[in-house]
N, CA, C and O atoms as a CHARMM CRD file, in Angstrom:
* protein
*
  372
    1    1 UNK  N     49.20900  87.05700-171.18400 PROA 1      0.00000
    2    1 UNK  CA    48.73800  88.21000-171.92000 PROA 1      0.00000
    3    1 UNK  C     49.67600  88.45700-173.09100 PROA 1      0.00000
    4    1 UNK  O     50.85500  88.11000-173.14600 PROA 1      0.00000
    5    2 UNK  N     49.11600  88.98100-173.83900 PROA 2      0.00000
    6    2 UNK  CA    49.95400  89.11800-175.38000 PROA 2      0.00000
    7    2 UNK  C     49.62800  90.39000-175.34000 PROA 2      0.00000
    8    2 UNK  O     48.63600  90.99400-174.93100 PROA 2      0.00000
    9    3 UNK  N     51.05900  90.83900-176.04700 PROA 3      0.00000
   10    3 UNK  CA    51.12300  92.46900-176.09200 PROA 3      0.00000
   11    3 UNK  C     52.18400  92.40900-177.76000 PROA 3      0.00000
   12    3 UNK  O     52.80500  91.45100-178.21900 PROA 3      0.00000
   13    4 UNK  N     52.03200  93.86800-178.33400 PROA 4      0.00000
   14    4 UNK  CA    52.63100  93.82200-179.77300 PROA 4      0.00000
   15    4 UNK  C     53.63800  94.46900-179.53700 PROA 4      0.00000
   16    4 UNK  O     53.95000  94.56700-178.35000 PROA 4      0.00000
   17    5 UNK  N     54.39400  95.05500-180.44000 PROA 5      0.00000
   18    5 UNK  CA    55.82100  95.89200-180.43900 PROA 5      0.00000
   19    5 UNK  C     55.11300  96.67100-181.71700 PROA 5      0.00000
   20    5 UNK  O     54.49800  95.99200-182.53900 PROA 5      0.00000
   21    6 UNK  N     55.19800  97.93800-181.85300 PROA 6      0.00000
   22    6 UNK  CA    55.45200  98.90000-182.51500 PROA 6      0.00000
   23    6 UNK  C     56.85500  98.86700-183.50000 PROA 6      0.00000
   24    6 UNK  O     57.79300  98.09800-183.29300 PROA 6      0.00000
   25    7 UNK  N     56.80000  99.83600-184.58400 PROA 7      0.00000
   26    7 UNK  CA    58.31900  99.65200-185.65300 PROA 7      0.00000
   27    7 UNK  C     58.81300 100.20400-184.82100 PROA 7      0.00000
   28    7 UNK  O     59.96100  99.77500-184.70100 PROA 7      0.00000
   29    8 UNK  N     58.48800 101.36000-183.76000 PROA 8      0.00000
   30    8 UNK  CA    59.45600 102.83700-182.99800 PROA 8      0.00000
   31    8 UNK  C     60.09100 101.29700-181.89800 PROA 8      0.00000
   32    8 UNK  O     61.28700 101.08100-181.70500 PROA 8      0.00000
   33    9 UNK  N     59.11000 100.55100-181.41000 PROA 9      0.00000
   34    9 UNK  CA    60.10800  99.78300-180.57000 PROA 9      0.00000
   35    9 UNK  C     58.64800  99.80400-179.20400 PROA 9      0.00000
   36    9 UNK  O     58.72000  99.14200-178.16900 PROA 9      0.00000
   37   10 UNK  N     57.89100 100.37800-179.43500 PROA 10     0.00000
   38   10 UNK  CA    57.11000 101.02200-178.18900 PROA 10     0.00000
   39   10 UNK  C     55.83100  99.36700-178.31800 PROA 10     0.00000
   40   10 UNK  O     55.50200  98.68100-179.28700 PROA 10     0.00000
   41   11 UNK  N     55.42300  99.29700-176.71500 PROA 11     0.00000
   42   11 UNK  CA    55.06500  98.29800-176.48300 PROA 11     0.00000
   43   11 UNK  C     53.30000  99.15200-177.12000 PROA 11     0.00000
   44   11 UNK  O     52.92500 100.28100-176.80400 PROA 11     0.00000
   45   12 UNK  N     52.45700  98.04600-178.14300 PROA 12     0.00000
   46   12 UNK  CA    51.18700  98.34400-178.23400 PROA 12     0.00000
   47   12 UNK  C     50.19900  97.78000-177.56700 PROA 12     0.00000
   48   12 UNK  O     50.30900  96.58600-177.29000 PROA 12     0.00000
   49   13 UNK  N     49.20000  98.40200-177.22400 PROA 13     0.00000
   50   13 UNK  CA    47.96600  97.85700-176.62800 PROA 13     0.00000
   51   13 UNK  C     47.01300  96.60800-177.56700 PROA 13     0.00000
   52   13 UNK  O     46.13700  95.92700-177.03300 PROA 13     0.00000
   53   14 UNK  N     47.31600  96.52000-178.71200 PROA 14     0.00000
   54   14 UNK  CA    46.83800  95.34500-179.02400 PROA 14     0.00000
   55   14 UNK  C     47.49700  94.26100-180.40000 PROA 14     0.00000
   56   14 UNK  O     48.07500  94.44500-181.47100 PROA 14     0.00000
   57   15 UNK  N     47.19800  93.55900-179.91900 PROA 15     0.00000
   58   15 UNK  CA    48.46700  92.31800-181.08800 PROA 15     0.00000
   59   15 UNK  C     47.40000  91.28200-182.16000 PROA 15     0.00000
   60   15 UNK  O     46.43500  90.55200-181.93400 PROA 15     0.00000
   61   16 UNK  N     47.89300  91.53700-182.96200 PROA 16     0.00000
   62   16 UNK  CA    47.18900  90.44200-184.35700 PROA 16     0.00000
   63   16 UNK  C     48.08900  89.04400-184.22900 PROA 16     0.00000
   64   16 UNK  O     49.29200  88.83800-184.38600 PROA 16     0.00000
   65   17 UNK  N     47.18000  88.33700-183.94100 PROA 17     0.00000
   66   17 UNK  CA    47.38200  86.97000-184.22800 PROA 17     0.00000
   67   17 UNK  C     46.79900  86.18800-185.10200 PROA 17     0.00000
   68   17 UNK  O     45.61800  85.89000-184.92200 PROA 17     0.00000
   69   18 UNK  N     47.57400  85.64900-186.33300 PROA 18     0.00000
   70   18 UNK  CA    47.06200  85.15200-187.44600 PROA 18     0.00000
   71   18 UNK  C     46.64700  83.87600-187.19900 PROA 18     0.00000
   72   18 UNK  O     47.26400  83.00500-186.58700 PROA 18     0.00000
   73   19 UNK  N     45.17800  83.78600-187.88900 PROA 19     0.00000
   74   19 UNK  CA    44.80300  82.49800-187.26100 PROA 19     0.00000
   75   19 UNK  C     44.93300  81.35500-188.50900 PROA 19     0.00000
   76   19 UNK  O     44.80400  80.15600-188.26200 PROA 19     0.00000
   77   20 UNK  N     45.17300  81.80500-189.72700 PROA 20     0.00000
   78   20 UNK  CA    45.53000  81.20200-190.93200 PROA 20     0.00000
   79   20 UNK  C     46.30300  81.31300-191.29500 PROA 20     0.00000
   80   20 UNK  O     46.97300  81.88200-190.43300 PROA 20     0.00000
   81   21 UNK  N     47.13700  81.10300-192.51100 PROA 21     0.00000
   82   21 UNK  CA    47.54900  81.43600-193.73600 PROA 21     0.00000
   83   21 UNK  C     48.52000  82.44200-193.72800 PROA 21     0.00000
   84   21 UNK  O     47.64000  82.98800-193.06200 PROA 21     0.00000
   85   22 UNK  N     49.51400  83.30100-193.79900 PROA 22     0.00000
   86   22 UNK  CA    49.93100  84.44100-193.60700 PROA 22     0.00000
   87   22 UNK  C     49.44300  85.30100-195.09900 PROA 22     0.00000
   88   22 UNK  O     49.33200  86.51300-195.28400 PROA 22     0.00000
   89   23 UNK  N     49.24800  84.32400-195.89400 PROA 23     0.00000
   90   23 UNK  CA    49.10900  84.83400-197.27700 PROA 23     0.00000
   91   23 UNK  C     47.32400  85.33700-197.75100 PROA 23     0.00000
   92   23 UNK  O     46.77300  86.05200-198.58800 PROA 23     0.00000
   93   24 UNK  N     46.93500  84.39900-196.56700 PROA 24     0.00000
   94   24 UNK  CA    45.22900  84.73200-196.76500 PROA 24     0.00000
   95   24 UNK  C     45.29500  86.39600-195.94900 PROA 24     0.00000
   96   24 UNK  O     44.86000  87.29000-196.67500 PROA 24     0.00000
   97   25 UNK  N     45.50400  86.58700-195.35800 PROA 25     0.00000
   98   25 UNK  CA    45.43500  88.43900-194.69900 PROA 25     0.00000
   99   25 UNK  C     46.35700  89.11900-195.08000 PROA 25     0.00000
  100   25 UNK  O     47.55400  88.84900-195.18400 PROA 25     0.00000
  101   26 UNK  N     45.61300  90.32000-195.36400 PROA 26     0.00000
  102   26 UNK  CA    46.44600  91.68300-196.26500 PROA 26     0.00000
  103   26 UNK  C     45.97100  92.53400-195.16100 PROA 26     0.00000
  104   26 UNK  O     44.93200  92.37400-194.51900 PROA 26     0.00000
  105   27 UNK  N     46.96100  93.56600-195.00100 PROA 27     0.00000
  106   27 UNK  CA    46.47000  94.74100-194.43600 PROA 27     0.00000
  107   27 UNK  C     46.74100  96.24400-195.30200 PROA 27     0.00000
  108   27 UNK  O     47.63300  96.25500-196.15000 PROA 27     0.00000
  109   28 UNK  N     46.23900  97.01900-195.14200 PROA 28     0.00000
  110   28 UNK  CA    45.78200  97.88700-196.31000 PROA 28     0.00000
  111   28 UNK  C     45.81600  99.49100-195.69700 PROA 28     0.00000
  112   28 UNK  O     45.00400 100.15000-195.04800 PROA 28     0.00000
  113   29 UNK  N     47.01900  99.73600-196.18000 PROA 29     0.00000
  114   29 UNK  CA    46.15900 101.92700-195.10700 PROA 29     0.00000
  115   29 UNK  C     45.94500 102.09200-196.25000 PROA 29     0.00000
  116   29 UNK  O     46.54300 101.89200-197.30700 PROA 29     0.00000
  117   30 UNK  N     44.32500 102.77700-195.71000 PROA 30     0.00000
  118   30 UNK  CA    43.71600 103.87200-196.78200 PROA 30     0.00000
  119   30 UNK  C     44.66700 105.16100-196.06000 PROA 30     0.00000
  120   30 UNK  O     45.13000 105.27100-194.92500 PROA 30     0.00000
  121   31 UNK  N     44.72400 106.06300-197.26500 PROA 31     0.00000
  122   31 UNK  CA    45.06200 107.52800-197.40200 PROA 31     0.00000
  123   31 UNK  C     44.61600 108.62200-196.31200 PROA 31     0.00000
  124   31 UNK  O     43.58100 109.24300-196.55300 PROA 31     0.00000
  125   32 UNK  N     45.24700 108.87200-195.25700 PROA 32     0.00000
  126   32 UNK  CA    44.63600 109.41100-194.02000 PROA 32     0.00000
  127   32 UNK  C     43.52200 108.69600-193.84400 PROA 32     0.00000
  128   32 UNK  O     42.44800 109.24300-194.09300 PROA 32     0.00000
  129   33 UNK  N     43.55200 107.28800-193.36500 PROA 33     0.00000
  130   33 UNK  CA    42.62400 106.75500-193.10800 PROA 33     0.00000
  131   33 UNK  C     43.12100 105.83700-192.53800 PROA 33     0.00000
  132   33 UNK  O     44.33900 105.88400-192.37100 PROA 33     0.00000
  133   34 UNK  N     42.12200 104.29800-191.87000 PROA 34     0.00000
  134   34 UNK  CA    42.56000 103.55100-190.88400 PROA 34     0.00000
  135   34 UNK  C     43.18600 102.61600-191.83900 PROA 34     0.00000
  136   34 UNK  O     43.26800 102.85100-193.04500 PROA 34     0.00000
  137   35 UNK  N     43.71500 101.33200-191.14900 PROA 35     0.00000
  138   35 UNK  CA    44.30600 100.20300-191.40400 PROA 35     0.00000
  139   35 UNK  C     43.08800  99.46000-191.82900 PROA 35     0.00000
  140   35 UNK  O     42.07100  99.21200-191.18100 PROA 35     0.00000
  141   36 UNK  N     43.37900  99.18300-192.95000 PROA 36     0.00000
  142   36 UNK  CA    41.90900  97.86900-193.65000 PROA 36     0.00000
  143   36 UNK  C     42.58500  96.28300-193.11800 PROA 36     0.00000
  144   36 UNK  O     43.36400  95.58000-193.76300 PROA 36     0.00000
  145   37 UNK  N     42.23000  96.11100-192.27300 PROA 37     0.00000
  146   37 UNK  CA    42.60900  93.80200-192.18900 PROA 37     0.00000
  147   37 UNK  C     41.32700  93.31900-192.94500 PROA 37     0.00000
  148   37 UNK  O     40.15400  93.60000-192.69800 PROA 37     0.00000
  149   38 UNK  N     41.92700  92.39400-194.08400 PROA 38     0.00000
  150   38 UNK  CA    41.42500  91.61400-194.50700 PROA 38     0.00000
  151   38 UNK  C     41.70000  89.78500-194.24500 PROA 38     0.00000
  152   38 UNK  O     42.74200  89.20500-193.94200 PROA 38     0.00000
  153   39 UNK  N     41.05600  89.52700-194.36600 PROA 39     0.00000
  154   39 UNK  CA    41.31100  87.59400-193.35900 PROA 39     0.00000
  155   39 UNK  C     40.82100  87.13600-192.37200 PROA 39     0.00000
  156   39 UNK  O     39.93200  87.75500-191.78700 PROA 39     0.00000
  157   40 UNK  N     41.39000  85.62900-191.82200 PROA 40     0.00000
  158   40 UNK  CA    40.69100  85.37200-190.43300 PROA 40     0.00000
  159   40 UNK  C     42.06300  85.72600-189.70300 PROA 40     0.00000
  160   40 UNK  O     43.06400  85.02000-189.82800 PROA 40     0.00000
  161   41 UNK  N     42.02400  86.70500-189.04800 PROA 41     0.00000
  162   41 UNK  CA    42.78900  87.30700-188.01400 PROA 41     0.00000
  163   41 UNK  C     41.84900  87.93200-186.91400 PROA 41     0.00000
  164   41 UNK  O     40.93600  88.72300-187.15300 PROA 41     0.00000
  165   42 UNK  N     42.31100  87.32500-185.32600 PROA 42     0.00000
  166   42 UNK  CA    42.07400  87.34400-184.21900 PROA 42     0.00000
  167   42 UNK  C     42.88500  88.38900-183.85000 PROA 42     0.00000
  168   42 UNK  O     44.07900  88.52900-184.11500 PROA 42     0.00000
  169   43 UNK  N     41.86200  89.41700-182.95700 PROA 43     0.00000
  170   43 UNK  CA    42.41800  90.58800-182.48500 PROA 43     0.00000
  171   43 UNK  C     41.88900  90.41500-180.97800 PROA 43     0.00000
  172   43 UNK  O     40.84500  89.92800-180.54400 PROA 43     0.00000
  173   44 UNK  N     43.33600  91.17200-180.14700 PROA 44     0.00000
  174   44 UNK  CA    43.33000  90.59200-178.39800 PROA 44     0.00000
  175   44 UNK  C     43.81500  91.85800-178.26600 PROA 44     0.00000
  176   44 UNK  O     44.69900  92.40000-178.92900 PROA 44     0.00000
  177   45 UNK  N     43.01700  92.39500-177.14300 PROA 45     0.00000
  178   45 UNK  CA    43.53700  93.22300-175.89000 PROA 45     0.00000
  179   45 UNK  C     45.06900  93.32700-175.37700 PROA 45     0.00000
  180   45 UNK  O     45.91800  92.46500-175.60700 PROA 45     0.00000
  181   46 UNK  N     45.23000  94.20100-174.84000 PROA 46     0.00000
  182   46 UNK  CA    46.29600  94.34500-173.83300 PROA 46     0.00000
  183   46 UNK  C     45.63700  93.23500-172.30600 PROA 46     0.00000
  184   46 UNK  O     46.45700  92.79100-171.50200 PROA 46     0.00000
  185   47 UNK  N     44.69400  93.05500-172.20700 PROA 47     0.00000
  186   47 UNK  CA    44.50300  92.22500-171.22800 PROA 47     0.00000
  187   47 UNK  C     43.97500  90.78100-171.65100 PROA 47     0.00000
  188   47 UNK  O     43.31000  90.15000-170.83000 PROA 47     0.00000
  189   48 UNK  N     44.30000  90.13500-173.14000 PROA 48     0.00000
  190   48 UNK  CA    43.99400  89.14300-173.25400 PROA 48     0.00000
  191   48 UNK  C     42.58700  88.95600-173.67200 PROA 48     0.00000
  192   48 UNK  O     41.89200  87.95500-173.85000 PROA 48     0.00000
  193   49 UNK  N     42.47300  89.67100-173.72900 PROA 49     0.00000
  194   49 UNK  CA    40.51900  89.60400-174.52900 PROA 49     0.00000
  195   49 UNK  C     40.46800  89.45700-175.95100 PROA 49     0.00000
  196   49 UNK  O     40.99000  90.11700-176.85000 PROA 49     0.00000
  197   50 UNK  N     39.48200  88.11900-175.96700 PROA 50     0.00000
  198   50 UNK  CA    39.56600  88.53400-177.72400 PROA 50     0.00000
  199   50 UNK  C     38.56000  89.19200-178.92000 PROA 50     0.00000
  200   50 UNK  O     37.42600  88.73900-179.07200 PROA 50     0.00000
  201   51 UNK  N     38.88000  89.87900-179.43500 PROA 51     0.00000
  202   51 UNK  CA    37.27600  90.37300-180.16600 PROA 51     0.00000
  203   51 UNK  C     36.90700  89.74300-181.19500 PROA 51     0.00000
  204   51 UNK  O     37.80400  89.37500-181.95300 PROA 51     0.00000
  205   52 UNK  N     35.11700  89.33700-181.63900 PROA 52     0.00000
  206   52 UNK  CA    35.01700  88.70900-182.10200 PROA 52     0.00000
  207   52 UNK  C     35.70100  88.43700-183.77200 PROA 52     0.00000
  208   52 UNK  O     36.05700  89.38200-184.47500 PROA 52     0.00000
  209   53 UNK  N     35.76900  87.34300-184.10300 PROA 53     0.00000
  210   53 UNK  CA    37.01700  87.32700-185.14600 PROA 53     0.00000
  211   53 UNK  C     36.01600  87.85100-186.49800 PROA 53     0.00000
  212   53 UNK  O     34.88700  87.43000-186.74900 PROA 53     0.00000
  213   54 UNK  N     36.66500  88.71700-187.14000 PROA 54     0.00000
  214   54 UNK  CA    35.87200  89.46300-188.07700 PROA 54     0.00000
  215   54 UNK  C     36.86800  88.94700-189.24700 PROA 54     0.00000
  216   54 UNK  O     37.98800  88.50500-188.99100 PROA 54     0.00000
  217   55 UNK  N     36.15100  89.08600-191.03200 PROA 55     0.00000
  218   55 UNK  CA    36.98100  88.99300-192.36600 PROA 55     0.00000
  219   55 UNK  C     37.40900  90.18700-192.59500 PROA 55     0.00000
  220   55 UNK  O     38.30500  90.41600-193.40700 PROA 55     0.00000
  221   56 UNK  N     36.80200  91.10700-191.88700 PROA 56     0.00000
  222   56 UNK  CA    37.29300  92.55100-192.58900 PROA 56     0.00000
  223   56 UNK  C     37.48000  93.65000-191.00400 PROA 56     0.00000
  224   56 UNK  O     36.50600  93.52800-190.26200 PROA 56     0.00000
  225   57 UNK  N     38.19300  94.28900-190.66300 PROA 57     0.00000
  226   57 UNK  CA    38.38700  95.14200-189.77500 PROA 57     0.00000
  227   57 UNK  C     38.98200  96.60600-190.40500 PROA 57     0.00000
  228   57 UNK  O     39.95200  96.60200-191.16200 PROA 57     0.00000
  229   58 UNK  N     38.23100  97.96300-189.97200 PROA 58     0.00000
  230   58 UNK  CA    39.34300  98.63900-190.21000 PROA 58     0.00000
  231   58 UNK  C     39.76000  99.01400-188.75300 PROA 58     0.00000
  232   58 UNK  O     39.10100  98.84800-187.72600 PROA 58     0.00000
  233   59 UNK  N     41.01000  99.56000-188.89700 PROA 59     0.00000
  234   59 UNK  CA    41.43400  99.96000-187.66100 PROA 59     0.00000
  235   59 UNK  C     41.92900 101.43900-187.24200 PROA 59     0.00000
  236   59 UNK  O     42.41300 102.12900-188.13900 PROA 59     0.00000
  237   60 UNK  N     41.86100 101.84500-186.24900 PROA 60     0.00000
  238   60 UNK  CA    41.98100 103.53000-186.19400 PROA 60     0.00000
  239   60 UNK  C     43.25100 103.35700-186.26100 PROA 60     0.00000
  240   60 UNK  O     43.81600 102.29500-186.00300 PROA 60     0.00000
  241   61 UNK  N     43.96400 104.72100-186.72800 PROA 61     0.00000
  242   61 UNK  CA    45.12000 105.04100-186.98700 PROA 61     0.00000
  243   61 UNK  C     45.81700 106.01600-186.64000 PROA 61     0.00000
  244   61 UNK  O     47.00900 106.17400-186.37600 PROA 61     0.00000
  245   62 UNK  N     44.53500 106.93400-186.68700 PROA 62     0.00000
  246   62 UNK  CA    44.86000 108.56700-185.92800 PROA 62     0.00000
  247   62 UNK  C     44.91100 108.55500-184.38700 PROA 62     0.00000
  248   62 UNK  O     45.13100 109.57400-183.73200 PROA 62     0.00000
  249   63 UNK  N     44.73400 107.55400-183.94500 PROA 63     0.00000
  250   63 UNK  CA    44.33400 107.49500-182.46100 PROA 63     0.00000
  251   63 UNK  C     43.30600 108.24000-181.78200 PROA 63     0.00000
  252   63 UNK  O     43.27500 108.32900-180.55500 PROA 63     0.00000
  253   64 UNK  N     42.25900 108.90700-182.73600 PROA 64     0.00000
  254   64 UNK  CA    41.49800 109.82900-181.89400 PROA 64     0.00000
  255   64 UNK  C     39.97100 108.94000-182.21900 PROA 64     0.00000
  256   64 UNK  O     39.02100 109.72000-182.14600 PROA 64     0.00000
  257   65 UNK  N     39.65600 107.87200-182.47000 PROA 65     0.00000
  258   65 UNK  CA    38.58600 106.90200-182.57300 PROA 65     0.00000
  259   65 UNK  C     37.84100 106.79300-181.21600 PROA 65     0.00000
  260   65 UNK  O     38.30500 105.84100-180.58700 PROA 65     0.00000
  261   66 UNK  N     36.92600 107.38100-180.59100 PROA 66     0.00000
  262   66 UNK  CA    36.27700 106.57100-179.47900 PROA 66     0.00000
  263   66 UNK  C     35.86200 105.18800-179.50100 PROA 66     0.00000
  264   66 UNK  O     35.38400 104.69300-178.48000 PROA 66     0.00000
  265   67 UNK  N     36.00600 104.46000-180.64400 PROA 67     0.00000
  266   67 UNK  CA    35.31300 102.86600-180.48900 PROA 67     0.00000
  267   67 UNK  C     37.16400 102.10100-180.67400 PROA 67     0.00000
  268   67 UNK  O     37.07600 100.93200-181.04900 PROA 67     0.00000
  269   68 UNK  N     38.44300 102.49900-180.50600 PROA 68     0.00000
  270   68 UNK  CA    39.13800 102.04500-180.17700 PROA 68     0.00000
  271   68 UNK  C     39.16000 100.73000-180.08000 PROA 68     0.00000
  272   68 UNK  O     38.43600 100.29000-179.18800 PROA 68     0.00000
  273   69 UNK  N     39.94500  99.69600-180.90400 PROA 69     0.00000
  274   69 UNK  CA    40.77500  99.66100-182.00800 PROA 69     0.00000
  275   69 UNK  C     40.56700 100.28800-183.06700 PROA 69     0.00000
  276   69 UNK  O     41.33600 100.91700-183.79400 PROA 69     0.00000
  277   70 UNK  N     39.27000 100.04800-183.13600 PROA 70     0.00000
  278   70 UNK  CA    38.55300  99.77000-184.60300 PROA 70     0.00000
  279   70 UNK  C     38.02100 101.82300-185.22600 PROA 70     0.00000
  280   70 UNK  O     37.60900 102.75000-184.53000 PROA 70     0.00000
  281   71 UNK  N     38.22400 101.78200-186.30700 PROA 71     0.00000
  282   71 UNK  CA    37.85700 103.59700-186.78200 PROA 71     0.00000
  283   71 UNK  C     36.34600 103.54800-186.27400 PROA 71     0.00000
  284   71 UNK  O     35.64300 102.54300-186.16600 PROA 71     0.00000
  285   72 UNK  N     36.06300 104.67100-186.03100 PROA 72     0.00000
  286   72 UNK  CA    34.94600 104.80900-185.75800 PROA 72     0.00000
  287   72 UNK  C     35.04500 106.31200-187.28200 PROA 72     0.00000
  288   72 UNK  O     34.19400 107.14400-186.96700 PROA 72     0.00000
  289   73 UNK  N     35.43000 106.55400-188.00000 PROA 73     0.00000
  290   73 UNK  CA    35.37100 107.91400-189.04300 PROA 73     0.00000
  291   73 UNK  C     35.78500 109.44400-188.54800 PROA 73     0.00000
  292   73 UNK  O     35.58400 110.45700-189.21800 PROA 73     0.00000
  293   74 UNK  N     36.31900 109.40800-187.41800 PROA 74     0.00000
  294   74 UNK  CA    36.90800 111.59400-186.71700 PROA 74     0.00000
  295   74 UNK  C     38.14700 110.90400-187.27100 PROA 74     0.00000
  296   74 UNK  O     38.77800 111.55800-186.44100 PROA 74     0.00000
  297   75 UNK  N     39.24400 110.08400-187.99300 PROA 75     0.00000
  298   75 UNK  CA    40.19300 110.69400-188.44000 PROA 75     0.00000
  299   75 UNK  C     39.98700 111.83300-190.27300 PROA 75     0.00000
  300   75 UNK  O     40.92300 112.36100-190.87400 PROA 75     0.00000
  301   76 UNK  N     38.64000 111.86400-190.64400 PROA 76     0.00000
  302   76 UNK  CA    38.57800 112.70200-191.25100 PROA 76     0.00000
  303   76 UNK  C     37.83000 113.99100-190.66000 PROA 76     0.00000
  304   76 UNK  O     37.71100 115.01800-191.32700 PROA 76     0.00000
  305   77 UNK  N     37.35600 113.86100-189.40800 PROA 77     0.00000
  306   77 UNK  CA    37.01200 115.16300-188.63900 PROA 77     0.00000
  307   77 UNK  C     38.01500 115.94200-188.38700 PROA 77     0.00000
  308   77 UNK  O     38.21300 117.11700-188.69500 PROA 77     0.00000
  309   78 UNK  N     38.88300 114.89300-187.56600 PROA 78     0.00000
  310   78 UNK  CA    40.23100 115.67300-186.96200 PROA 78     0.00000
  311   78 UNK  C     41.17200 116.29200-187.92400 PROA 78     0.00000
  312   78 UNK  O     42.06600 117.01700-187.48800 PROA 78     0.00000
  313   79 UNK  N     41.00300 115.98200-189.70800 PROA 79     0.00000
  314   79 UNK  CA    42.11000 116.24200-190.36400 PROA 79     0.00000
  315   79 UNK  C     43.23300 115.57800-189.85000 PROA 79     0.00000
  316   79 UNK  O     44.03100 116.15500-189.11100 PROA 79     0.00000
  317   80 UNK  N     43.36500 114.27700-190.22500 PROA 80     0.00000
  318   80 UNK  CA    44.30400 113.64300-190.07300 PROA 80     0.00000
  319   80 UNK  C     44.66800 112.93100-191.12300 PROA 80     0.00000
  320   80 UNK  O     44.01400 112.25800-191.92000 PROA 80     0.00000
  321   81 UNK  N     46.54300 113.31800-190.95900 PROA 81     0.00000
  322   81 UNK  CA    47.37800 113.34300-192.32300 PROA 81     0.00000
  323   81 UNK  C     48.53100 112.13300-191.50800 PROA 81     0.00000
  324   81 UNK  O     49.18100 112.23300-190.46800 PROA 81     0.00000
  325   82 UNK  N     48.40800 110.98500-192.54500 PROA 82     0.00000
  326   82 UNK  CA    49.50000 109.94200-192.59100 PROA 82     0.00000
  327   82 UNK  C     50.42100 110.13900-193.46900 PROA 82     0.00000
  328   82 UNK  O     50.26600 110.75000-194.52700 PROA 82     0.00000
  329   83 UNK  N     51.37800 109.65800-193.09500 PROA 83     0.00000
  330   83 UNK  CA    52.65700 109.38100-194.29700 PROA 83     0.00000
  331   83 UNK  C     52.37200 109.03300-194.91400 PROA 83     0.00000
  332   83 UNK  O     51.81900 107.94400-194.76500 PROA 83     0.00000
  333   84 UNK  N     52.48400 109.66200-196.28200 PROA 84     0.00000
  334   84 UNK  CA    52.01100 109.03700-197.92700 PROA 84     0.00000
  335   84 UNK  C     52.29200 107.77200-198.22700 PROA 84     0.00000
  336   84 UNK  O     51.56100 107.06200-198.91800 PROA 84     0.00000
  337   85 UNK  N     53.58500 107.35100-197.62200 PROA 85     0.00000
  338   85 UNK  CA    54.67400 105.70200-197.93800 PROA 85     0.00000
  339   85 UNK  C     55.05500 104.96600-197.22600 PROA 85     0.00000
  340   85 UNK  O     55.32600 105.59100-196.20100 PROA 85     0.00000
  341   86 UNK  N     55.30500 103.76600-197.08100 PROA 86     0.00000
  342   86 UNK  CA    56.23700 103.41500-196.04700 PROA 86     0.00000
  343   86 UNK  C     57.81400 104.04400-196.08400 PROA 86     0.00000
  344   86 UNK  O     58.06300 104.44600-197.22000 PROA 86     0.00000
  345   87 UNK  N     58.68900 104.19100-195.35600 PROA 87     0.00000
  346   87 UNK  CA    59.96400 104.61900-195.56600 PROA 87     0.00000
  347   87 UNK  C     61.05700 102.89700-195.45300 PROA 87     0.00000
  348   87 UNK  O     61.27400 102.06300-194.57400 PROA 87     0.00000
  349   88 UNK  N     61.35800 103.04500-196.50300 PROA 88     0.00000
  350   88 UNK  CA    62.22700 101.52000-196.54100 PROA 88     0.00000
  351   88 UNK  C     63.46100 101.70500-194.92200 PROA 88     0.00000
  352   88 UNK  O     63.61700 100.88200-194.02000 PROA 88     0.00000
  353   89 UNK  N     63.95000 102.70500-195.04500 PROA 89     0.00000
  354   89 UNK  CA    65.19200 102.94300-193.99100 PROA 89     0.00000
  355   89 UNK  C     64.61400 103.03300-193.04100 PROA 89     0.00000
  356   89 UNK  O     65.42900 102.62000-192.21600 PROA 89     0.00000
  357   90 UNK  N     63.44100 103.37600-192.33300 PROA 90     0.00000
  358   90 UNK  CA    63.16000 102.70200-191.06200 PROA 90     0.00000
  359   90 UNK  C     62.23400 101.73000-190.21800 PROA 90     0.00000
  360   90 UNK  O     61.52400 101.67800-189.21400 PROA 90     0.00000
  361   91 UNK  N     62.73600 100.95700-191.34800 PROA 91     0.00000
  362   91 UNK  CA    61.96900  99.22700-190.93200 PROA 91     0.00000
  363   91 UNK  C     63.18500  98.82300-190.02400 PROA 91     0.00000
  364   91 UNK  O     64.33400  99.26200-189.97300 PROA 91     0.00000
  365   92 UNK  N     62.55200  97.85800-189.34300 PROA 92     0.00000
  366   92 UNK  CA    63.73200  97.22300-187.92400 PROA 92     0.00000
  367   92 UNK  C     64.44500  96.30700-188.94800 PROA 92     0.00000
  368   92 UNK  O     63.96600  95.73400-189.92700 PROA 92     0.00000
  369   93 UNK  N     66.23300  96.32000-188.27800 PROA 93     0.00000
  370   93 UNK  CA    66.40800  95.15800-189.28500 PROA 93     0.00000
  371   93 UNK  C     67.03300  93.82100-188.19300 PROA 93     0.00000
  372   93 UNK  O     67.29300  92.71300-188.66100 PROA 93     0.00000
């Protein structure tokens, strides 16, 4: 089973495995909004399942998505506010 790591360090329920290129997939946050994957990237479960391999995924972010990974659109119900930036000082080094 394949499992991801979080930046906080915290084990995630699901892991991207690049099935190409590292340079062919971008990932993208929209503005209080989900994670855009663009590419052939394979997405797996916490139990090893894989979903079918899509060019474009977005992904929930707010955590309040019932179709989990993937946005289903209540992070603009819920009013949900992301960090405007990445913060350079707390990337793992």
């Amino acid at each position: 089973m394949r499992r991801g790591v979080s930046c906080s360090g915290r084990e995630t329920h699901f892991s991207l495995k690049i099935a190409s290129i590292m340079a062919e997939v971008t990932i993208e946050t929209i503005k209080n909004g989900p994670y855009i994957v663009k590419g052939a990237v394979e997405l797996i479960d916490a139990d090893g399942n894989a979903f079918p391999v899509e060019k474009r995924m977005a992904l929930c972010r707010c955590g309040a998505s019932t179709t989990k990974p993937f946005c289903d659109g209540t992070h603009s119900k819920i009013g949900f506010k992301a960090a405007e930036k990445a913060v350079p000082e707390s990337a793992e080094s």
